[in-house]
C-alpha positions as CSV (number, residue, x, y, z in Angstrom):
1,X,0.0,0.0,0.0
2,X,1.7,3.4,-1.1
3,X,-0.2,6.5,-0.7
4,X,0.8,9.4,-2.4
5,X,2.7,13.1,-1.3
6,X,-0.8,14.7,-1.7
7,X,-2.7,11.7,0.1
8,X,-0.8,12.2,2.5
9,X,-0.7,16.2,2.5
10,X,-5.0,15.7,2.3
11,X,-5.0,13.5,5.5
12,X,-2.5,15.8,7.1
13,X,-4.6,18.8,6.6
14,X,-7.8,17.1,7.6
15,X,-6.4,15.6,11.2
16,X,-4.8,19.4,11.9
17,X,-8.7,20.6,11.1
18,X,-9.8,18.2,13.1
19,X,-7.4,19.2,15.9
20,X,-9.0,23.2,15.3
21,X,-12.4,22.0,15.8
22,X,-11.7,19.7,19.0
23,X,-9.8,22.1,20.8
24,X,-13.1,24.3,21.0
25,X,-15.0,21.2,22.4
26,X,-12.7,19.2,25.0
27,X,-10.1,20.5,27.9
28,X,-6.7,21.5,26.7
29,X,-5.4,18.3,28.3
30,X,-7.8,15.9,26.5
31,X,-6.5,18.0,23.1
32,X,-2.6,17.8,23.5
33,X,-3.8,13.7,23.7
34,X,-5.4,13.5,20.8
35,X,-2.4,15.7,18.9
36,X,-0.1,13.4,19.8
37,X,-2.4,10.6,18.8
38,X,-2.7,12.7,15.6
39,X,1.6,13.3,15.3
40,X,1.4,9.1,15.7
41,X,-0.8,9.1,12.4
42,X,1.7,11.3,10.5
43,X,4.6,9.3,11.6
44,X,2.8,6.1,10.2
45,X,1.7,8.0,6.6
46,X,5.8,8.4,6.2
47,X,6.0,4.5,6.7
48,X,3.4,3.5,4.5
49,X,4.1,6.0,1.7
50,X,6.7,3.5,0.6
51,X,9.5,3.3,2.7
52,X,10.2,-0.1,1.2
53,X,11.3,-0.1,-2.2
54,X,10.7,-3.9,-2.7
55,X,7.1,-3.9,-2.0
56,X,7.5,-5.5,1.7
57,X,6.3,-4.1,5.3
58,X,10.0,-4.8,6.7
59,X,11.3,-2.6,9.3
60,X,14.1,-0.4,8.8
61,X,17.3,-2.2,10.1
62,X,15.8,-5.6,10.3
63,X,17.5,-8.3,9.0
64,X,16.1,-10.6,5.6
65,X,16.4,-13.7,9.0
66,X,14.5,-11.4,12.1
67,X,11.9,-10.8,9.0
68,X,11.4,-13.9,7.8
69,X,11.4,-15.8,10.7
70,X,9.8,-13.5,13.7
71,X,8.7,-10.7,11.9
72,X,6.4,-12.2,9.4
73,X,4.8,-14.2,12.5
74,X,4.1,-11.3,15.0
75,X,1.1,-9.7,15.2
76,X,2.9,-6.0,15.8
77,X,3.4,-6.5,11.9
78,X,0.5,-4.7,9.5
79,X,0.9,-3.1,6.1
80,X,2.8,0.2,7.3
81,X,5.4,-1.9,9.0
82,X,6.0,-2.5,12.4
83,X,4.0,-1.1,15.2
84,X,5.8,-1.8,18.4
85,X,7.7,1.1,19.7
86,X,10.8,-0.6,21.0
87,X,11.2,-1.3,17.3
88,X,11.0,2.2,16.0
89,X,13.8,3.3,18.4
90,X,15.8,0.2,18.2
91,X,15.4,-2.0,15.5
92,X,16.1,-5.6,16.6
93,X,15.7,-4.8,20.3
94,X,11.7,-6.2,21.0
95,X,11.1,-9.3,22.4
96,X,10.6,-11.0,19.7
97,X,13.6,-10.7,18.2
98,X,15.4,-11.3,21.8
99,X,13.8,-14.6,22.2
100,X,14.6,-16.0,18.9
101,X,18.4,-15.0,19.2
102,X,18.3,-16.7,22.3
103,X,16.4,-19.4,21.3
104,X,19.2,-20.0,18.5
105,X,22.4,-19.2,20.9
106,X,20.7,-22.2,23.6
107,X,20.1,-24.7,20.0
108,X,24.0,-24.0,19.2
């Protein structure tokens, strides 16, 4: 799935709107929640607008192995790529990925 720069620019615009509109309506502590629920969104329009060139949902600094054999499995995994946060900061850090190193280190 690969959206386009003015996809992205539309949904952009529309959750800032949105952002106008709630901050009339809700506490200034229930808006800075949903804004950064909104910056979340953003982030994940950068990842699906293609930052795979080969078509797959891999991570950035995962390996072809953590992909195909943990990645592919877990259910962090959808169509923008990985969801789990430890991930986003430090690729090949999530538990996951531990286990099934030391799963292979205690087969050795």
């Amino acid at each position: 799935m690969s959206l386009t720069n003015e996809e992205k620019g539309l949904i952009e615009e529309a959750l800032s709107v949105y952002l106008q509109l709630v901050a009339r309506q809700v506490p200034p502590q229930q808006v800075q929640q949903i804004a950064a629920a909104a910056q979340g969104i953003v982030k994940k329009l950068d990842r699906i607008g293609g930052a795979q060139t080969d078509g797959s949902n891999k991570p950035a600094g995962i390996s072809d192995e953590w992909y195909k054999n943990v990645c592919l499995s877990c259910d962090k995994l959808d169509p923008g790529g990985c969801m789990d946060k430890v991930t986003e900061k430090y690729p090949g850090k999530c538990d996951p990925i531990l286990h099934y190193e030391r799963g292979k280190l205690l087969t050795q």
